[in-house]
MIVEX-326014 format. One record per residue: x, y negated, z negated of N, C-alpha, C in turn; residue in one letter. Coordinates in nm, 3 decimals, m for minus. Layout:
N
ATOM    n.xx    n.yy    n.zz   ca.xx   ca.yy   ca.zz    c.xx    c.yy    c.zz type
ATOM       X       Y       Z       X       Y       Z       X       Y       Z    A
...
***
This chain:
123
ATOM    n.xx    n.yy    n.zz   ca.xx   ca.yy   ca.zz    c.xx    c.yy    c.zz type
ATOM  m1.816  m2.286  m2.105  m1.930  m2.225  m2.172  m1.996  m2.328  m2.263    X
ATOM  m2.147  m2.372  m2.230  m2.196  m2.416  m2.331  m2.222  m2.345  m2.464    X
ATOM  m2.212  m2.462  m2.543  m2.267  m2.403  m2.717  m2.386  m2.388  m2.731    X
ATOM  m2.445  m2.338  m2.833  m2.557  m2.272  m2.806  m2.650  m2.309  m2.883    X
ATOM  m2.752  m2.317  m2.889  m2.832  m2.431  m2.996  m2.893  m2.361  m3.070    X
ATOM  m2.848  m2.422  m3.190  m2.916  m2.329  m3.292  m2.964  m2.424  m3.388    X
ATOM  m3.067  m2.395  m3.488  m3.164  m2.456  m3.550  m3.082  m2.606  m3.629    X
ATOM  m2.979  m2.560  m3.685  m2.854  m2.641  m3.765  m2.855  m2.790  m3.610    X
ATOM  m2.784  m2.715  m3.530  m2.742  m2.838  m3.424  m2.850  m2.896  m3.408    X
ATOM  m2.989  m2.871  m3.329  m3.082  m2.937  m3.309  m3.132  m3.012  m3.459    X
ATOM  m3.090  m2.975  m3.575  m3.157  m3.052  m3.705  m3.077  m3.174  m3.671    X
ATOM  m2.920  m3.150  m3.694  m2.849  m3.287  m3.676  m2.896  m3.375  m3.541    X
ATOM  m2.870  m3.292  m3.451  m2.931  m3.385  m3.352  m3.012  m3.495  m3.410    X
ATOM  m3.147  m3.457  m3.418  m3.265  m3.515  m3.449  m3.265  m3.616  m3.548    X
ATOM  m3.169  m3.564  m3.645  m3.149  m3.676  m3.757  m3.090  m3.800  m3.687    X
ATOM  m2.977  m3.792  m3.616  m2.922  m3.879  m3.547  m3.032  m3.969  m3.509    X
ATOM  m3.067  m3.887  m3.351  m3.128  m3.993  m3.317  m3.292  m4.069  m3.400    X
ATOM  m3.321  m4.001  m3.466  m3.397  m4.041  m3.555  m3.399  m4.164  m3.671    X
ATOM  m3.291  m4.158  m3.679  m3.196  m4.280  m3.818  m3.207  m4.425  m3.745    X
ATOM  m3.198  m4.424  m3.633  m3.205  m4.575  m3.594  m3.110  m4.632  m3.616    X
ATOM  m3.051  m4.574  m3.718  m2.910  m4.639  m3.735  m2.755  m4.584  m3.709    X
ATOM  m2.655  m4.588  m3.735  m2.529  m4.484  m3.727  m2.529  m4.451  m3.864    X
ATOM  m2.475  m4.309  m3.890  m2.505  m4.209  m4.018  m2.371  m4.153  m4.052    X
ATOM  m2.317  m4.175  m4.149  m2.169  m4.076  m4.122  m2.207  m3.912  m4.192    X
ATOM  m2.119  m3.845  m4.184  m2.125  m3.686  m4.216  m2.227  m3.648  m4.356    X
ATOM  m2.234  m3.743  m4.467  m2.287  m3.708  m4.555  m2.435  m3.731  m4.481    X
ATOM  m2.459  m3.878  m4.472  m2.582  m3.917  m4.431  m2.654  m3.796  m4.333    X
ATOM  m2.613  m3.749  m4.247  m2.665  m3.642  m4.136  m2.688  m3.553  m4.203    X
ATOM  m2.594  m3.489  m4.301  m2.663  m3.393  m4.343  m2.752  m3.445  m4.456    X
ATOM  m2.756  m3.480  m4.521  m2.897  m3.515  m4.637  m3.002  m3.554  m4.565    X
ATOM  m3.037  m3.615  m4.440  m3.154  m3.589  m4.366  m3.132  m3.494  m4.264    X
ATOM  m3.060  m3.396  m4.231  m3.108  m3.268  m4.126  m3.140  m3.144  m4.222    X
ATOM  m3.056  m3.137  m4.333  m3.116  m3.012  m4.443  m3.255  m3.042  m4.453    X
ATOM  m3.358  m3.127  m4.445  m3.500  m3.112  m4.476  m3.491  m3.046  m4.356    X
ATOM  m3.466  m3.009  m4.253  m3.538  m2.959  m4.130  m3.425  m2.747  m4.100    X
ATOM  m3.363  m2.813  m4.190  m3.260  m2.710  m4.165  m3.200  m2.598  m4.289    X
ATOM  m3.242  m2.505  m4.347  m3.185  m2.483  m4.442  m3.035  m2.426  m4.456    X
ATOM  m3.005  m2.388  m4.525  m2.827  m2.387  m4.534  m2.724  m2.449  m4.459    X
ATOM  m2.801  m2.553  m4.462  m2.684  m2.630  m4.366  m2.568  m2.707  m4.470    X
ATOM  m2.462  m2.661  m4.414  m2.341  m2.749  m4.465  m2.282  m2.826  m4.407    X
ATOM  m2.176  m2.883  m4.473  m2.097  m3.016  m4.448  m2.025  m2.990  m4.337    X
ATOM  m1.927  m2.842  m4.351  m1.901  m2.812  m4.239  m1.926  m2.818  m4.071    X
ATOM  m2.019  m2.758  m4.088  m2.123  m2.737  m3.969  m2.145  m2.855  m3.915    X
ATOM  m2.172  m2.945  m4.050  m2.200  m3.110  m3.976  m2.090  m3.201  m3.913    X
ATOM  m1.968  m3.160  m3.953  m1.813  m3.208  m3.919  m1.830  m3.147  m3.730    X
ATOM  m1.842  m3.033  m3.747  m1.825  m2.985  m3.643  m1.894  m3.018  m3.491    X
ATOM  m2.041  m3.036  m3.558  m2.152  m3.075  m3.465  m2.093  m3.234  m3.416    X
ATOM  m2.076  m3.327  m3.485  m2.027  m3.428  m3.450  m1.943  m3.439  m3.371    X
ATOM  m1.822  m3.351  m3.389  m1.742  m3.344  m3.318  m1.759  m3.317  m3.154    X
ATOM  m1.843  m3.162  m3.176  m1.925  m3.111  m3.041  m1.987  m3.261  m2.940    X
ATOM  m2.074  m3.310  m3.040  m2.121  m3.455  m3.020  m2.013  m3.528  m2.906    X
ATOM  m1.920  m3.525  m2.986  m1.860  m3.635  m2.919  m1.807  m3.656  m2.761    X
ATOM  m1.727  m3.477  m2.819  m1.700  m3.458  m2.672  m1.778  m3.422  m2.592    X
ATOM  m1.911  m3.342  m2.588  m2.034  m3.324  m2.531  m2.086  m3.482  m2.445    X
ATOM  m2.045  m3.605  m2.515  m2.101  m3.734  m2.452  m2.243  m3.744  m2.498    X
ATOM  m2.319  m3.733  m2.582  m2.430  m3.728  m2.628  m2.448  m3.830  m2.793    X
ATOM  m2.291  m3.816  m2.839  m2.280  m3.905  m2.961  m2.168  m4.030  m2.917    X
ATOM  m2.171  m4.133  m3.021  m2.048  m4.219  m2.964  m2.001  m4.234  m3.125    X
ATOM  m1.855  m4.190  m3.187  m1.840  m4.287  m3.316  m1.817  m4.443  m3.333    X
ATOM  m1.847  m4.447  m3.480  m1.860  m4.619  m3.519  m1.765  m4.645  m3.589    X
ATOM  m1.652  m4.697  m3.586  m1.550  m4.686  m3.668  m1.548  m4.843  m3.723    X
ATOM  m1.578  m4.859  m3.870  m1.548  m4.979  m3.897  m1.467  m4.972  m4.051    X
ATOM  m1.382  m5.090  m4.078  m1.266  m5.110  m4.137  m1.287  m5.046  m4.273    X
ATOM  m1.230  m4.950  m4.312  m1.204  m4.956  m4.503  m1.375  m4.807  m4.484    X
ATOM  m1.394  m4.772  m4.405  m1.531  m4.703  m4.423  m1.566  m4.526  m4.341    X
ATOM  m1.614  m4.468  m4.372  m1.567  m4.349  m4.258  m1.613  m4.386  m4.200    X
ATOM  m1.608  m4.245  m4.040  m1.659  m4.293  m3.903  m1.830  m4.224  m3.929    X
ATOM  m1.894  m4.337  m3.880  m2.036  m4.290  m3.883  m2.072  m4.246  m3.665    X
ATOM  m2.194  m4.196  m3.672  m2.242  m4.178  m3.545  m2.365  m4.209  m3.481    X
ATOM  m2.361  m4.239  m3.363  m2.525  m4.266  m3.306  m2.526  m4.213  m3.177    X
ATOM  m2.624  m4.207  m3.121  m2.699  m4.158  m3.018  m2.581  m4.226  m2.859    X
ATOM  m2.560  m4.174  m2.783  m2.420  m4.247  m2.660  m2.534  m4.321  m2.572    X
ATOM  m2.525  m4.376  m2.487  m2.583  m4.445  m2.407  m2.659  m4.585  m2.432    X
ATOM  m2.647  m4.622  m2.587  m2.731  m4.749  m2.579  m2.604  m4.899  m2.482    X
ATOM  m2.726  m4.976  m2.499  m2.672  m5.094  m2.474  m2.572  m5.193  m2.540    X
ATOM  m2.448  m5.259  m2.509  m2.387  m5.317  m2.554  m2.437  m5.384  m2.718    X
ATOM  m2.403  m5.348  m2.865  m2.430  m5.419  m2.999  m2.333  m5.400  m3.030    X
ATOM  m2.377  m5.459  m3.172  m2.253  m5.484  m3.277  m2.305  m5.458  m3.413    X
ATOM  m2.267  m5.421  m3.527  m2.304  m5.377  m3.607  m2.274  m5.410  m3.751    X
ATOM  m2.394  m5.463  m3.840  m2.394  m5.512  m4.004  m2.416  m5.366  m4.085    X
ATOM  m2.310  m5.387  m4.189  m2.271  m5.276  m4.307  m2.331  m5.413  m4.428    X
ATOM  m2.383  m5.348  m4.490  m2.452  m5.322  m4.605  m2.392  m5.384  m4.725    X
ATOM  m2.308  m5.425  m4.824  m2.222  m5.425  m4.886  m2.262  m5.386  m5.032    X
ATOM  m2.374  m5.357  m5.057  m2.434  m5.328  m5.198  m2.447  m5.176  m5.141    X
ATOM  m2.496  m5.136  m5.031  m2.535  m4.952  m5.047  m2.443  m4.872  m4.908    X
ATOM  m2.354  m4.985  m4.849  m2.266  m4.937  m4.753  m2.364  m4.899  m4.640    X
ATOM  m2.506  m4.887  m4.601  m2.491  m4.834  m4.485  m2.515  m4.933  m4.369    X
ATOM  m2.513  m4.875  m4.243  m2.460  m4.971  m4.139  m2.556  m4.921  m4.033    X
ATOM  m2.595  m5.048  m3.979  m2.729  m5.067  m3.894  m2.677  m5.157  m3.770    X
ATOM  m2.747  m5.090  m3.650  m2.745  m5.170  m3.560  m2.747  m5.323  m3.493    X
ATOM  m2.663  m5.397  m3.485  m2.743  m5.526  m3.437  m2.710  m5.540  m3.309    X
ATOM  m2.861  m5.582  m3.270  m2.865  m5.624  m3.100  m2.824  m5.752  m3.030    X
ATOM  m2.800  m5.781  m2.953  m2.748  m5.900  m2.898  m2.546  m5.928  m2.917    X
ATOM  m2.513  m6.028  m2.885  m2.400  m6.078  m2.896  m2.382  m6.185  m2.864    X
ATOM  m2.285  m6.244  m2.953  m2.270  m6.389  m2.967  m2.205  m6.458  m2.824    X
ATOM  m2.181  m6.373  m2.724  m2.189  m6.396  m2.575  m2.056  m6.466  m2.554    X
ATOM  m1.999  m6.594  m2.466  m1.884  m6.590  m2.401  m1.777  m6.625  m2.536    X
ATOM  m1.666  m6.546  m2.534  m1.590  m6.518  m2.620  m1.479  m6.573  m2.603    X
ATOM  m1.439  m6.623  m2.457  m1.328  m6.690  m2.390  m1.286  m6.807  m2.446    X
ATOM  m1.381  m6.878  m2.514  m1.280  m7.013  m2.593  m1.179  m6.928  m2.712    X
ATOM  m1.199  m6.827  m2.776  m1.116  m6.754  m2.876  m1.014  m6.663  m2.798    X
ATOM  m1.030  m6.625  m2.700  m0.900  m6.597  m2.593  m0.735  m6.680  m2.646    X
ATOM  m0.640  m6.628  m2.691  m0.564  m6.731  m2.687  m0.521  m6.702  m2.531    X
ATOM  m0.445  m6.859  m2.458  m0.405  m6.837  m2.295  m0.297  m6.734  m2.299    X
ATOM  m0.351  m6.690  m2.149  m0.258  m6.611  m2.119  m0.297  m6.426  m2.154    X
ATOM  m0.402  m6.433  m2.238  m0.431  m6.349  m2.300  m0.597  m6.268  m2.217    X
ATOM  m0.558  m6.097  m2.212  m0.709  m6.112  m2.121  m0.753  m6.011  m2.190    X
ATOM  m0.930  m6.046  m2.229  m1.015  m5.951  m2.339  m1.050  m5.836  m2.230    X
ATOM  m1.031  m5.735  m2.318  m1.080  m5.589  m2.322  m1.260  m5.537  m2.337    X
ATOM  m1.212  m5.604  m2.434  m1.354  m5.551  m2.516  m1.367  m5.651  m2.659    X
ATOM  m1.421  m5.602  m2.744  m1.483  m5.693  m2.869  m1.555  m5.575  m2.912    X
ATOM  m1.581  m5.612  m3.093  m1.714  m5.516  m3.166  m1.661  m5.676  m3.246    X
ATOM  m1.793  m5.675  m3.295  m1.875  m5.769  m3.365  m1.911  m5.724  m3.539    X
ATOM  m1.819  m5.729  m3.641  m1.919  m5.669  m3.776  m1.958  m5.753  m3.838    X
ATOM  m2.091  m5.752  m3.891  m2.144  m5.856  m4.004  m2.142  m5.764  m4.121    X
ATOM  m2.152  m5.858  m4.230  m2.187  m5.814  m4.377  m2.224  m5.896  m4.481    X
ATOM  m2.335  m5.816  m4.509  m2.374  m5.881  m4.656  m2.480  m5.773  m4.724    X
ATOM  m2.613  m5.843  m4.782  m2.689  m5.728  m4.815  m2.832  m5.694  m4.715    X
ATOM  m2.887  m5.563  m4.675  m2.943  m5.540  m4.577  m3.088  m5.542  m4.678    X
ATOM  m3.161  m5.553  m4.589  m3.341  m5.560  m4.669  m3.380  m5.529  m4.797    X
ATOM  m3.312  m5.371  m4.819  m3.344  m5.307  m4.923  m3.299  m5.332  m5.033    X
ATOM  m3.173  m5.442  m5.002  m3.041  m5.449  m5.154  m3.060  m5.573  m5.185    X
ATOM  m3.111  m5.653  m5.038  m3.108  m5.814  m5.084  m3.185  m5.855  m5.234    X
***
């Protein structure tokens, strides 16, 4: 049985993909309540969750920080956190063949990429 869309889910939605960036639970809701009234924290735990397993969200899990979320389907990035206001923005590209840091013998999976320092607004 699908869930059923109601004004709350479609607010988060929208915030999501709207942010451009990954948003964790607080962030989603302080921009989907303009579109949504009584929306709580709850609701927003939950939707994410729905998110996830739905395949429509992907989480961002980076070190020492909660899990934030974005939109599923983009293209391979990596992602800079903020360090003056914590939030965490997309970056495109990758620093590409990774195999000289291979130690031998050893075979890569995967990789995530984090930068940090201060983003536009803090610099």
């Amino acid at each position: 049985m699908k869930p059923r869309s109601t004004p709350q889910r479609r607010a988060i939605r929208a915030a999501i993909d709207e942010a451009g960036r990954p948003l964790d639970a607080h962030e989603v809701l302080a921009a989907a309540q303009t579109d949504a009234d009584n929306l709580g924290l709850a609701t927003v735990y939950r939707t994410l969750k729905l998110g996830v397993e739905e395949g429509w969200l992907t989480p961002v899990d980076l070190p020492n920080a909660p899990t934030r979320y974005e939109m599923a389907g983009k293209k391979h990035h990596h992602h800079f956190e903020c360090r003056a206001c914590s939030k965490v923005f997309e970056v495109h590209g990758c620093p590409g063949n990774l195999k000289p840091l291979i130690p031998d013998g050893f075979t890569l999976e995967d990789h995530e990429v984090i930068l940090y320092g201060l983003c536009d607004e803090c610099a």
